[in-house]
Structures are given as structure tokens and as C-alpha cells.
FIZA-925902 format. One record per atom (N, C-alpha, C): residue number from 1; residue in one letter; atom name; x, y, z. Coordinates in nm, 2 decimals, m for minus. Atoms other than C-alpha are relative to their C-alpha. Layout:
NUM, a, CA, X, Y, Z;
...
This chain:
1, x, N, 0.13, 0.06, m0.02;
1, x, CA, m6.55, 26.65, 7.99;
1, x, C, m0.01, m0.13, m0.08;
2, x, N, m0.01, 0.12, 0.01;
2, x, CA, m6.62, 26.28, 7.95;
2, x, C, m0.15, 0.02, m0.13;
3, x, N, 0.15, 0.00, 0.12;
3, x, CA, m6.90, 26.22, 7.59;
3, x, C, m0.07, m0.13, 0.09;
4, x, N, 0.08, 0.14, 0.00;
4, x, CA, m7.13, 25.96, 7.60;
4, x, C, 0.08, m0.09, m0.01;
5, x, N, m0.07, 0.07, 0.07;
5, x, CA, m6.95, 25.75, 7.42;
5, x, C, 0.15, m0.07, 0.11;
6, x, N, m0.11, 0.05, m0.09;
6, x, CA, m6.64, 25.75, 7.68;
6, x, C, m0.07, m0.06, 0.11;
7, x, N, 0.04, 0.11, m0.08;
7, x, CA, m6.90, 25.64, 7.95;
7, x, C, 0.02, m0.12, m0.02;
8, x, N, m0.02, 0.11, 0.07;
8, x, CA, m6.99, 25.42, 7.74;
8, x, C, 0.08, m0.13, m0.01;
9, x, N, m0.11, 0.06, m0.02;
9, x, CA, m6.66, 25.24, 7.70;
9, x, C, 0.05, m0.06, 0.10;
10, x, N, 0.00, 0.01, m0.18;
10, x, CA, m6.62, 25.32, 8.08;
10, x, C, m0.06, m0.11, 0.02;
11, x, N, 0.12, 0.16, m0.09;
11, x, CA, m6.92, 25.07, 8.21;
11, x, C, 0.05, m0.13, m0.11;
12, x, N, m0.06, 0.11, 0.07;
12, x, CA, m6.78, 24.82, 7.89;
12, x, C, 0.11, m0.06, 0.06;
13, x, N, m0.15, 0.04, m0.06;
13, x, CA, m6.44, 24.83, 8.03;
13, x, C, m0.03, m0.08, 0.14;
14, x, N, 0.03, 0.01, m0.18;
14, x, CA, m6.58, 24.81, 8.42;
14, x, C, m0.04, m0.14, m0.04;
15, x, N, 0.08, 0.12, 0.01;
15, x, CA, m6.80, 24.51, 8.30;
15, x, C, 0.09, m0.14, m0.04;
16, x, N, m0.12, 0.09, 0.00;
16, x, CA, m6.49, 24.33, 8.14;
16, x, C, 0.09, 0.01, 0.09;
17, x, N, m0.11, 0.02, m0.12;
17, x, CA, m6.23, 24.42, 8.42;
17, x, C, m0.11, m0.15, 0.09;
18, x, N, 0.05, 0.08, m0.08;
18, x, CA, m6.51, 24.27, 8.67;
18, x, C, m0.03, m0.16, m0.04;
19, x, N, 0.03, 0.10, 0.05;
19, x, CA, m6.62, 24.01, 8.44;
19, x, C, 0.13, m0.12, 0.01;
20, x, N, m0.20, 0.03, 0.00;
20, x, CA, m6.21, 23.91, 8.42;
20, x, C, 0.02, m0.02, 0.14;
21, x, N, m0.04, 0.01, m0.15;
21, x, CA, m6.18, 23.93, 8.78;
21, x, C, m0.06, m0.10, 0.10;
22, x, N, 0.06, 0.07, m0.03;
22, x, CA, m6.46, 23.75, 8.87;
22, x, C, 0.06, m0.19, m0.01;
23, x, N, m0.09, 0.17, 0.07;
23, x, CA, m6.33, 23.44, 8.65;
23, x, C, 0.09, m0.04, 0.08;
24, x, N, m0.16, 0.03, m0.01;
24, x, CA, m6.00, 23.49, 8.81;
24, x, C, m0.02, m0.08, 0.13;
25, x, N, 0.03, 0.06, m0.14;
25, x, CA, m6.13, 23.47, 9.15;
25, x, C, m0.06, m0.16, 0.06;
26, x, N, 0.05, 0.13, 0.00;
26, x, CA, m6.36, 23.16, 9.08;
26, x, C, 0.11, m0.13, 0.02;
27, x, N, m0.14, 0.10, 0.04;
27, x, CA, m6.03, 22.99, 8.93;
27, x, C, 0.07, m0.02, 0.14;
28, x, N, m0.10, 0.05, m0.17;
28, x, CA, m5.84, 23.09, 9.27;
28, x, C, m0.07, m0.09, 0.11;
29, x, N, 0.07, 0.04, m0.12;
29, x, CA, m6.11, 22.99, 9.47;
29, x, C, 0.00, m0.18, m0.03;
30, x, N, 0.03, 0.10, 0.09;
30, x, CA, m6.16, 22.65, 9.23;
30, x, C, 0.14, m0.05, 0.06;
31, x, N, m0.10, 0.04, m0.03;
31, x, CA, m5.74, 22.61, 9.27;
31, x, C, 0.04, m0.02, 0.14;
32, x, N, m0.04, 0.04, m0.17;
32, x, CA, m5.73, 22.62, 9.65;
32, x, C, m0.11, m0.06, 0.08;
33, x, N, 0.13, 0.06, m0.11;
33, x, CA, m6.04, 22.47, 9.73;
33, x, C, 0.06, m0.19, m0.06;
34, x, N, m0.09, 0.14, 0.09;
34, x, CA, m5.84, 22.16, 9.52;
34, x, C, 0.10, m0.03, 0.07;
35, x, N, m0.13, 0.06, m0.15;
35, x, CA, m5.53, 22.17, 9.72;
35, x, C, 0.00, m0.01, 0.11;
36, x, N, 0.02, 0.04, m0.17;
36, x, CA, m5.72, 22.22, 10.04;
36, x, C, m0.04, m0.16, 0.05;
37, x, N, 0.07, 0.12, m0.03;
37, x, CA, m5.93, 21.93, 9.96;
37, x, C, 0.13, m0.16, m0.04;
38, x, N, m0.09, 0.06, 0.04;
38, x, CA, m5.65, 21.71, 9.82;
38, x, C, 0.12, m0.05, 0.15;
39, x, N, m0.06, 0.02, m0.15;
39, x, CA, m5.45, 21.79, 10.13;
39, x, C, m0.07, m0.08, 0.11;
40, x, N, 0.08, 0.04, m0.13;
40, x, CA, m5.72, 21.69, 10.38;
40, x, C, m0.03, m0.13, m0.02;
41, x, N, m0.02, 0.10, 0.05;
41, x, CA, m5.82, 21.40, 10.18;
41, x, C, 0.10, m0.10, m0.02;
42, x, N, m0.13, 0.10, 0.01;
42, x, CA, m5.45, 21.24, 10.18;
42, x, C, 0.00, 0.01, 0.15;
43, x, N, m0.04, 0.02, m0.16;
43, x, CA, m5.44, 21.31, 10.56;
43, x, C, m0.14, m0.07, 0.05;
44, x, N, 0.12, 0.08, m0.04;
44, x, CA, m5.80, 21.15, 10.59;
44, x, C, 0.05, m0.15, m0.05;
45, x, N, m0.07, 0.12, 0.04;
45, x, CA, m5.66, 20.82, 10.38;
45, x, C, 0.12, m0.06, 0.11;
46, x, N, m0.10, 0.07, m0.12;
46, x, CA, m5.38, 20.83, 10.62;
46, x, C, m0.06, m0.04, 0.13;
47, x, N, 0.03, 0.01, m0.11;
47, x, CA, m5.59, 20.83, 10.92;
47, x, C, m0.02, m0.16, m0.01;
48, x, N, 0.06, 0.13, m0.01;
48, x, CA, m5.83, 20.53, 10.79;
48, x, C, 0.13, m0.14, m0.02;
49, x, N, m0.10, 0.09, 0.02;
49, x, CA, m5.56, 20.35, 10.67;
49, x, C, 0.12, m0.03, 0.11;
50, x, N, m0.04, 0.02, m0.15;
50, x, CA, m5.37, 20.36, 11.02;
50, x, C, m0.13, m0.10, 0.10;
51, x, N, 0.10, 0.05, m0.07;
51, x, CA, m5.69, 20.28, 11.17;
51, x, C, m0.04, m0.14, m0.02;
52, x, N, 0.05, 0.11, 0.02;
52, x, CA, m5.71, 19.97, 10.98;
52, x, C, 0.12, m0.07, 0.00;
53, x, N, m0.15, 0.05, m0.03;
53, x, CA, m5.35, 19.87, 11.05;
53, x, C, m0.04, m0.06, 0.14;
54, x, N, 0.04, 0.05, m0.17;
54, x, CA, m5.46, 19.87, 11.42;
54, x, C, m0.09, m0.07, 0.01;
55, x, N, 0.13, 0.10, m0.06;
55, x, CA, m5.80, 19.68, 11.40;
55, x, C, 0.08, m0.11, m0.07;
56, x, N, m0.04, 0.15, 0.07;
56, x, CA, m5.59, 19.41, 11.16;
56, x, C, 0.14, m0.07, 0.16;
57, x, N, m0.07, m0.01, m0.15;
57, x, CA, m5.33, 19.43, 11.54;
57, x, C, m0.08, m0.08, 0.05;
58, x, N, 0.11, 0.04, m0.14;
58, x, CA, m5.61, 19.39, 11.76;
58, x, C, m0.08, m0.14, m0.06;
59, x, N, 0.08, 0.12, 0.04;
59, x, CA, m5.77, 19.11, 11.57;
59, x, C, 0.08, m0.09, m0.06;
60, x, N, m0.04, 0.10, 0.05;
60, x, CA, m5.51, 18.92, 11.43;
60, x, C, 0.06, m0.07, 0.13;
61, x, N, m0.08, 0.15, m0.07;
61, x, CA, m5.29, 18.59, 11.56;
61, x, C, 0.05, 0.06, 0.12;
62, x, N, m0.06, m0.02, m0.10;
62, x, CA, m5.18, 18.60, 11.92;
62, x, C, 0.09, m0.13, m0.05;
63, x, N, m0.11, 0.08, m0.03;
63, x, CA, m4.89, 18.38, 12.02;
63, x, C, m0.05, m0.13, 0.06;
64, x, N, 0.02, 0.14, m0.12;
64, x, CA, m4.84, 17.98, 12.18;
64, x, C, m0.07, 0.03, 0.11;
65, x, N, m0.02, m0.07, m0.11;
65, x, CA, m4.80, 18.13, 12.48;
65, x, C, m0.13, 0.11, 0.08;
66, x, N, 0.15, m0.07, m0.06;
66, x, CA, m5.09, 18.36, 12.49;
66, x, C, m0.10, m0.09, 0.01;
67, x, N, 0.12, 0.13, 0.01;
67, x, CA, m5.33, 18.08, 12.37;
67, x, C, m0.01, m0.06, 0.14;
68, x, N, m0.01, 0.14, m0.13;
68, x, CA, m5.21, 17.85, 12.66;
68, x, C, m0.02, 0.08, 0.07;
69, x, N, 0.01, m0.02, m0.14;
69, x, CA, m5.23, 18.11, 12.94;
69, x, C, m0.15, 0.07, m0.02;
70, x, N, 0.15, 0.00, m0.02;
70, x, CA, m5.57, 18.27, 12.84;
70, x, C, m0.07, m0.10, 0.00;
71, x, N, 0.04, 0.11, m0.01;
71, x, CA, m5.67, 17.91, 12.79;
71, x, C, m0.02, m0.01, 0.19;
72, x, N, 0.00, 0.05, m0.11;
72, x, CA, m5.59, 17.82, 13.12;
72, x, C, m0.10, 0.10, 0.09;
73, x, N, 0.03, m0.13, m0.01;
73, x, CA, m5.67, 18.17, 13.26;
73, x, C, m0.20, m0.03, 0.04;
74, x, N, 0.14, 0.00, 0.10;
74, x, CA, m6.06, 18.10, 13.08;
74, x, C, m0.04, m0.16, 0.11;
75, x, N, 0.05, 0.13, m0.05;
75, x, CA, m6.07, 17.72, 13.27;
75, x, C, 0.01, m0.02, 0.11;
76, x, N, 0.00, 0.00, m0.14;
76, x, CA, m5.96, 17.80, 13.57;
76, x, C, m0.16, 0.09, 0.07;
77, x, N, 0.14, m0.05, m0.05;
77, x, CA, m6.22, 18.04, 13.62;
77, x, C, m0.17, m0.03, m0.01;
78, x, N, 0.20, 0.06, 0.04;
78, x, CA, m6.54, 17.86, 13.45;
78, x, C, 0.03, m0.10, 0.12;
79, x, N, m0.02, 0.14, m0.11;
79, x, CA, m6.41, 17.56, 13.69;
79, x, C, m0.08, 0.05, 0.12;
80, x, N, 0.04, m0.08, m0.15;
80, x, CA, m6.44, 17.85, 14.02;
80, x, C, m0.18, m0.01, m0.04;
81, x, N, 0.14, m0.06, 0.03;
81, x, CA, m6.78, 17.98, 13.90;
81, x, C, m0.09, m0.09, m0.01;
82, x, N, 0.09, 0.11, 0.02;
82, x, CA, m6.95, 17.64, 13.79;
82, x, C, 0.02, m0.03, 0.14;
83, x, N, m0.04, 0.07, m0.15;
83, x, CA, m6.80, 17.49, 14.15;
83, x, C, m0.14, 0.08, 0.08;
84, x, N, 0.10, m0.07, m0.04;
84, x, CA, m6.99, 17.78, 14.29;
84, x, C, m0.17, 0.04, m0.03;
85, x, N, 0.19, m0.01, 0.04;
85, x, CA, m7.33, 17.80, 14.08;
85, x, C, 0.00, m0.18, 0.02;
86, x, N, 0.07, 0.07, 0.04;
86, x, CA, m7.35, 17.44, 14.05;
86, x, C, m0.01, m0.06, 0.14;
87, x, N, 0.00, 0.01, m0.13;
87, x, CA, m7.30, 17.36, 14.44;
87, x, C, m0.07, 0.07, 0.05;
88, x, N, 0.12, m0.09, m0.10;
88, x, CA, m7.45, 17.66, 14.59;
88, x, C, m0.12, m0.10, m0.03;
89, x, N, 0.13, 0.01, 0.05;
89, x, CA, m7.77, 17.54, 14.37;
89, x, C, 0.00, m0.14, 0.09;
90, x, N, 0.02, 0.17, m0.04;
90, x, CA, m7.76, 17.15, 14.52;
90, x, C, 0.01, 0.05, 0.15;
91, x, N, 0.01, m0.03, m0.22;
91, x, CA, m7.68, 17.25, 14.89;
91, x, C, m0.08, 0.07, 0.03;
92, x, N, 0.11, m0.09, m0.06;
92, x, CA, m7.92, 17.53, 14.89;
92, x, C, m0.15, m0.10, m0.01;
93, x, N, 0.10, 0.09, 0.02;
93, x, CA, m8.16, 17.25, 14.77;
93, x, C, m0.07, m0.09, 0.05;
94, x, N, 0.01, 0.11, m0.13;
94, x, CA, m8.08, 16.98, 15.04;
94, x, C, 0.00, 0.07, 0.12;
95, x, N, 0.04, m0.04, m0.12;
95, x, CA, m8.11, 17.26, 15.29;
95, x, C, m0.14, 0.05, 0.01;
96, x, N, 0.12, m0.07, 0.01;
96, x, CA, m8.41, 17.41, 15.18;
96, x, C, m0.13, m0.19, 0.04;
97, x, N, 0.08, 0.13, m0.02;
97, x, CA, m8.55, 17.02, 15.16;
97, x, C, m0.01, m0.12, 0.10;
98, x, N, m0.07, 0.12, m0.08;
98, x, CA, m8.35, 16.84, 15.43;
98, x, C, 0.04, m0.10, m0.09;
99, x, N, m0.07, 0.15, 0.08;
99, x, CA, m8.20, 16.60, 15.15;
99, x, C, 0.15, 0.01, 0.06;
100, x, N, m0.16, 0.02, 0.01;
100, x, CA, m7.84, 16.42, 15.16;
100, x, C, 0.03, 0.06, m0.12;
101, x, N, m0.07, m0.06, 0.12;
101, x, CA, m7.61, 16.60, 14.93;
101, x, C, 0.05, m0.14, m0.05;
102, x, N, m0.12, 0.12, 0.12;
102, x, CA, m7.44, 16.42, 14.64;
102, x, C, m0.12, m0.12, m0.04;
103, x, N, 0.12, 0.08, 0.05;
103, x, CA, m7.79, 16.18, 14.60;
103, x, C, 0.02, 0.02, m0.16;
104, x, N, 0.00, m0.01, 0.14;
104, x, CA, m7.74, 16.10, 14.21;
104, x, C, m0.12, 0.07, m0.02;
105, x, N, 0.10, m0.05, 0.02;
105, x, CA, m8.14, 16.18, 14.20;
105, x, C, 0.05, 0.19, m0.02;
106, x, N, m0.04, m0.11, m0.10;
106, x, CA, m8.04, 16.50, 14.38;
106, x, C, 0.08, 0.09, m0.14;
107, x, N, m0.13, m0.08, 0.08;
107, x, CA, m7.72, 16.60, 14.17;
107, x, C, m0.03, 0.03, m0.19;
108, x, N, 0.06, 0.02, 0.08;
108, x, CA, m7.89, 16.50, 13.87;
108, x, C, m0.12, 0.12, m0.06;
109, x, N, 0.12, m0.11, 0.02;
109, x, CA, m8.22, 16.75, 13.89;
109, x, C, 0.08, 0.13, 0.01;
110, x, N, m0.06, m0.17, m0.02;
110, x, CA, m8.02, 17.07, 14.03;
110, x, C, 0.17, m0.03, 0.02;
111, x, N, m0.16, m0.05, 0.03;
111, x, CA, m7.68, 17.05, 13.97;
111, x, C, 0.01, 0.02, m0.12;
112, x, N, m0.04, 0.05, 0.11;
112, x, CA, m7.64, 16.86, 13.64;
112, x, C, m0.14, 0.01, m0.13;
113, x, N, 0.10, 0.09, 0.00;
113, x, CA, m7.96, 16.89, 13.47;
113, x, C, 0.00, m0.05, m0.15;
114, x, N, 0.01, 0.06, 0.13;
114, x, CA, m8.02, 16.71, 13.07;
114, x, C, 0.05, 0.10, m0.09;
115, x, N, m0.02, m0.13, 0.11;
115, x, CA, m7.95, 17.07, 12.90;
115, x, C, 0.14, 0.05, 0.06;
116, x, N, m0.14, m0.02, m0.02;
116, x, CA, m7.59, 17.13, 13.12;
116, x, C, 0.10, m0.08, m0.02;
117, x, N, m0.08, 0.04, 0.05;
117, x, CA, m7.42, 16.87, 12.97;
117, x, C, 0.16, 0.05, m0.02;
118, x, N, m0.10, m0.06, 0.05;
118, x, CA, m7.16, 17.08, 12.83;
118, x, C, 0.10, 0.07, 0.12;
119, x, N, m0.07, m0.08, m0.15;
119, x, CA, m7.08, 17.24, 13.19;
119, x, C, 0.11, m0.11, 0.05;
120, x, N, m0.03, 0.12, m0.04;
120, x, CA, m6.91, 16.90, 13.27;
120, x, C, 0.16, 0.05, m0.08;
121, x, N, m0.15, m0.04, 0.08;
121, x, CA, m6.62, 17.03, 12.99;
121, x, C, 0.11, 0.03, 0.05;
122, x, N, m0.11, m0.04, m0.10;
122, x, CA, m6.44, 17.23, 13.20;
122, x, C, 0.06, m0.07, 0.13;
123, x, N, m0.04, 0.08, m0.15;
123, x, CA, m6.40, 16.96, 13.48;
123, x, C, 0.09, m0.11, m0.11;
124, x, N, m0.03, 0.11, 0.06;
124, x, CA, m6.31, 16.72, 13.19;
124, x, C, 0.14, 0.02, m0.08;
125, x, N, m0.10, m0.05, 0.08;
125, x, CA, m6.00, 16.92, 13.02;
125, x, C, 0.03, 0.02, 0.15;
126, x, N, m0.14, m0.08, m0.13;
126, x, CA, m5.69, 16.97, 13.23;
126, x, C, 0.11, 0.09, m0.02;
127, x, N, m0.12, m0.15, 0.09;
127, x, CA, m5.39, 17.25, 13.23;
127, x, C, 0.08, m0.10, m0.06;
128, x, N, m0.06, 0.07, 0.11;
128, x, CA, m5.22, 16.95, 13.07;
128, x, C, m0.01, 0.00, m0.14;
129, x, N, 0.04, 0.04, 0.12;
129, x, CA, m5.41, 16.86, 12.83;
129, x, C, m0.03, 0.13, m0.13;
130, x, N, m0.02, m0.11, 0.00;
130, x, CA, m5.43, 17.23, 12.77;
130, x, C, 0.16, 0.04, m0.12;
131, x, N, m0.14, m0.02, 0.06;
131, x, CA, m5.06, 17.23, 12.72;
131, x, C, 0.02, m0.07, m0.11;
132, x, N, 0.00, 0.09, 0.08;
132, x, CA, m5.03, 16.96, 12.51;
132, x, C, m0.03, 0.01, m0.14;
133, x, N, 0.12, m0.10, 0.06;
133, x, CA, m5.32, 17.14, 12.29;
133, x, C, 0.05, 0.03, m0.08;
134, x, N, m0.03, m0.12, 0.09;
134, x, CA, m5.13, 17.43, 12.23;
134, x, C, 0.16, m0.05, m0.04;
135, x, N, m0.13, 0.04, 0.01;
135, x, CA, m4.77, 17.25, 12.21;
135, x, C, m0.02, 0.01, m0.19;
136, x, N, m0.02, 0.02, 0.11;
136, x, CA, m4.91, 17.15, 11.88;
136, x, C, m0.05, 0.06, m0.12;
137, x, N, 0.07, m0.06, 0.12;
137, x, CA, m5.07, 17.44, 11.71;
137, x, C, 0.15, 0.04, m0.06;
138, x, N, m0.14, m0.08, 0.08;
138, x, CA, m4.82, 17.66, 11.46;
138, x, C, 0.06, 0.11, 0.06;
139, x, N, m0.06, m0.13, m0.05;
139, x, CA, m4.60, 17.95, 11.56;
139, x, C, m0.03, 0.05, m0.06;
140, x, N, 0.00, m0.08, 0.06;
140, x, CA, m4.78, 18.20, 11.46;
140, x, C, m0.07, 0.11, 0.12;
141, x, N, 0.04, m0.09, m0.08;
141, x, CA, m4.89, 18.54, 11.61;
141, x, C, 0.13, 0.08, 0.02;
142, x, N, m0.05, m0.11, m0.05;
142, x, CA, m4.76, 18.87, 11.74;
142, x, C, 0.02, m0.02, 0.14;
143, x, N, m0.06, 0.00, m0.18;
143, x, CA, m4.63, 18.89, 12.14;
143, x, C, m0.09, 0.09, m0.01;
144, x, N, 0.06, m0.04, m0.08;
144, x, CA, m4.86, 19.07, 12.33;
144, x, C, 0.07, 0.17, 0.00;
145, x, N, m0.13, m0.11, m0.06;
145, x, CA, m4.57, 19.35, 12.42;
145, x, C, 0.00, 0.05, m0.11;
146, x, N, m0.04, m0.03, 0.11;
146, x, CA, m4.48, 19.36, 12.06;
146, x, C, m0.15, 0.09, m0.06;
147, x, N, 0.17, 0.00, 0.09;
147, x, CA, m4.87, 19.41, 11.95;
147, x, C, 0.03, 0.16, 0.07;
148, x, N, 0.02, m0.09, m0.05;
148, x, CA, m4.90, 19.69, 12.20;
148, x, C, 0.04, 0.14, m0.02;
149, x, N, m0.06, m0.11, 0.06;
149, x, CA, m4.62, 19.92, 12.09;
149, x, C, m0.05, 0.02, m0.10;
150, x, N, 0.03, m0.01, 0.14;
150, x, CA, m4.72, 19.85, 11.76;
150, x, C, m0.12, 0.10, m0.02;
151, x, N, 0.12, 0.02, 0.01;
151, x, CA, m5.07, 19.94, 11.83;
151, x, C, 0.01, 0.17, 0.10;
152, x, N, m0.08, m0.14, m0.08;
152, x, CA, m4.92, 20.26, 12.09;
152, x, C, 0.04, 0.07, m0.15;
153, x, N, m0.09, m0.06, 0.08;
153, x, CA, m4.71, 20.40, 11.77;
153, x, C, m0.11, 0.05, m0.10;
154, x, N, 0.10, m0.05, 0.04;
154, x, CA, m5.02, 20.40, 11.58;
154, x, C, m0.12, 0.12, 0.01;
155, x, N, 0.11, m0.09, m0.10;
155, x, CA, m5.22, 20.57, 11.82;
155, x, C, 0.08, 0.17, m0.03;
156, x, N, m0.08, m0.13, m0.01;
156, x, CA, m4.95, 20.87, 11.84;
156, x, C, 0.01, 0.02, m0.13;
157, x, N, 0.00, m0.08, 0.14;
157, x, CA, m4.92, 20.89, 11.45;
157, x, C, m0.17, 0.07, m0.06;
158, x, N, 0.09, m0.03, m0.03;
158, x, CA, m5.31, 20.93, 11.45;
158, x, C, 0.00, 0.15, 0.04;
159, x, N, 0.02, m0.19, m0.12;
159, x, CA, m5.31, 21.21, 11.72;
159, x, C, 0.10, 0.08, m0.08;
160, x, N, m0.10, m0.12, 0.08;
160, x, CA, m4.99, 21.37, 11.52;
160, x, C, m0.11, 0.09, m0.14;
161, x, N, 0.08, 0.01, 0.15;
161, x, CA, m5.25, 21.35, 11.18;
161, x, C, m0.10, 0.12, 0.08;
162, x, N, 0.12, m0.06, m0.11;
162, x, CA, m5.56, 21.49, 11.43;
162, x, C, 0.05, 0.15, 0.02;
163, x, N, m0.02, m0.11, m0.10;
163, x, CA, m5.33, 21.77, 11.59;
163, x, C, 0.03, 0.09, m0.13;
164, x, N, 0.00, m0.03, 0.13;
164, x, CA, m5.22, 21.87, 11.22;
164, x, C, m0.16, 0.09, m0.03;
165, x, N, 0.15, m0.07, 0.05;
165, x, CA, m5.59, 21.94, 11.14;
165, x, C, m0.03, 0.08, 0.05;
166, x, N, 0.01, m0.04, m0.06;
166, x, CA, m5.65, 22.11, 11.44;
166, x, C, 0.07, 0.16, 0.06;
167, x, N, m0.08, m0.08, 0.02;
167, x, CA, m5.37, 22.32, 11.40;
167, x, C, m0.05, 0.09, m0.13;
168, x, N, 0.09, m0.02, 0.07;
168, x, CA, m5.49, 22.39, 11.10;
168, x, C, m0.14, 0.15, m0.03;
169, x, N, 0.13, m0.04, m0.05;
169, x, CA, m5.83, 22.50, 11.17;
169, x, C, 0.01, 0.11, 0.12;
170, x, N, m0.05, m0.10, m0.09;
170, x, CA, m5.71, 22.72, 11.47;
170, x, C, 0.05, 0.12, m0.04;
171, x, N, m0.04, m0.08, 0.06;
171, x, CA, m5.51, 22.88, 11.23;
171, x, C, m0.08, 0.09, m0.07;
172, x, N, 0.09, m0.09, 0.08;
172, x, CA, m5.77, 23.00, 10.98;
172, x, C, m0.10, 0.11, 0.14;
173, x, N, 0.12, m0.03, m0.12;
173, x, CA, m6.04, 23.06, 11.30;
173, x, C, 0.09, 0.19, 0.04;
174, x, N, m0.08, m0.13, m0.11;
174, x, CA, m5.75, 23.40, 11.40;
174, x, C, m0.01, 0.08, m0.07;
């Protein structure tokens, strides 16, 4: 038969086992919520820090070579497009009115008018002068090709980082 007194002891004991156990558990919970977070946090640094590898890619130096052909690229087509807004607008003008085309008055009001100045640019630069341009900036920049892989290799160490987590998380979820 158990006294008082050995309850006693009993519920003391029970109160330090649990009291001991509790601590222990906090501690484990405390130690692995540390290496979880530690973990996830060095694979979050990796991400952003990939991520900013690629935006410094995408936004840095292109090449000669690129310059001069988006140049061109960029002049050929404002040339098309002004050709077409600034003509349509004049011939639709002298049809709508019966005027002669090409009348300085004429070309002047709706083609050209005091505020399109600057439209004139593109007729005034040539793919020469273009070349010439870029002959004499510096060699600097990344190739296009080169960028891409670059900017590809990133992308797949990302998704490897992503597929990690996800793995991960799948895992616990079972």
C-alpha cells in the first residue's frame, strides 16, 4: 500500500519528469526550428542572390554589334512608320481638300508641324553614320548568345533551389 507521503513524492516526481521533459522538448523544438530556419534562409539568399545575378544580365552592357544592329533595327522602322503617319496625314489632307501635295504651306501644317521637329531625326541619321557612331564607342558588353546561357543556367539553378523546397514540403505533407 502506497502512504501519503509516497503519493506525495509521486505527483513531485511526475511534476519534475514533465517539467524536464517539457524543457527538453521546447529545446528540440527551439534546435530544429533553428536548422530548419537556417536551412531555408541560406537557400532563400541563394535564390535572391541568383535573381540579382540575372537582373545585373539583363540590364547590363550589350556588345558593338548589338548597339549598331538594334540601332539600325530602331531607324529603319521609325523611318517606315513616320513615312506612313506623316504622308498618309498630308495626302489624306489634299484629298479630303483637293490641294497639290508637297505645297510647303501644305507640308508644313500636317505633315511637319512646329512641335515635330524632332521627327525629321530619323530621316537625318543614316546606317552610316550609324556605323561610324558605334565604330567608336568601347568594347564592352556581353554577346547576346553568351548573356542568354548565362541567364538560361540561372534560371535552372533557381528551379533546382524551388524543386528542393518543394521536395521538401511534400515530404513533411506524407
Amino acid at each position: 500500500m502506497f502512504t501519503r507521503e509516497d503519493r506525495q513524492k509521486n505527483r513531485e516526481n511526475n511534476a519534475k519528469v514533465l517539467k524536464e521533459s517539457l524543457t527538453d522538448k521546447d529545446s528540440i523544438i527551439a534546435i530544429e526550428t533553428d536548422r530548419i530556419t537556417k536551412r531555408y534562409e541560406k537557400i532563400e539568399a541563394e535564390i535572391r542572390n541568383l535573381q540579382d545575378e540575372k537582373s545585373l544580365l539583363m540590364e547590363g552592357a550589350i556588345t558593338k554589334e548589338e548597339v549598331l544592329k538594334n540601332a539600325k533595327i530602331k531607324l529603319r522602322a521609325e523611318r517606315e512608320r513616320l513615312v506612313k503617319e506623316l504622308l498618309g496625314k498630308h495626302l489624306k489632307s489634299c484629298q479630303e481638300r483637293n490641294l497639290q501635295p508637297f505645297v510647303p504651306v501644305e507640308v508644313r501644317t500636317h505633315m511637319i508641324s512646329e512641335y515635330d521637329p524632332w521627327k525629321l531625326f530619323y530621316f537625318a541619321i543614316s546606317e552610316s553614320d550609324l556605323e561610324e557612331a558605334v565604330a567608336g564607342l568601347d568594347d564592352i558588353g556581353m554577346a547576346s548568345t553568351k548573356r542568354k546561357a548565362k541567364i538560361a543556367e540561372i534560371d535552372n539553378q533557381i528551379a533546382s533551389l524551388s524543386e528542393a523546397i518543394k521536395k521538401d514540403l511534400d515530404a513533411l505533407k506524407k
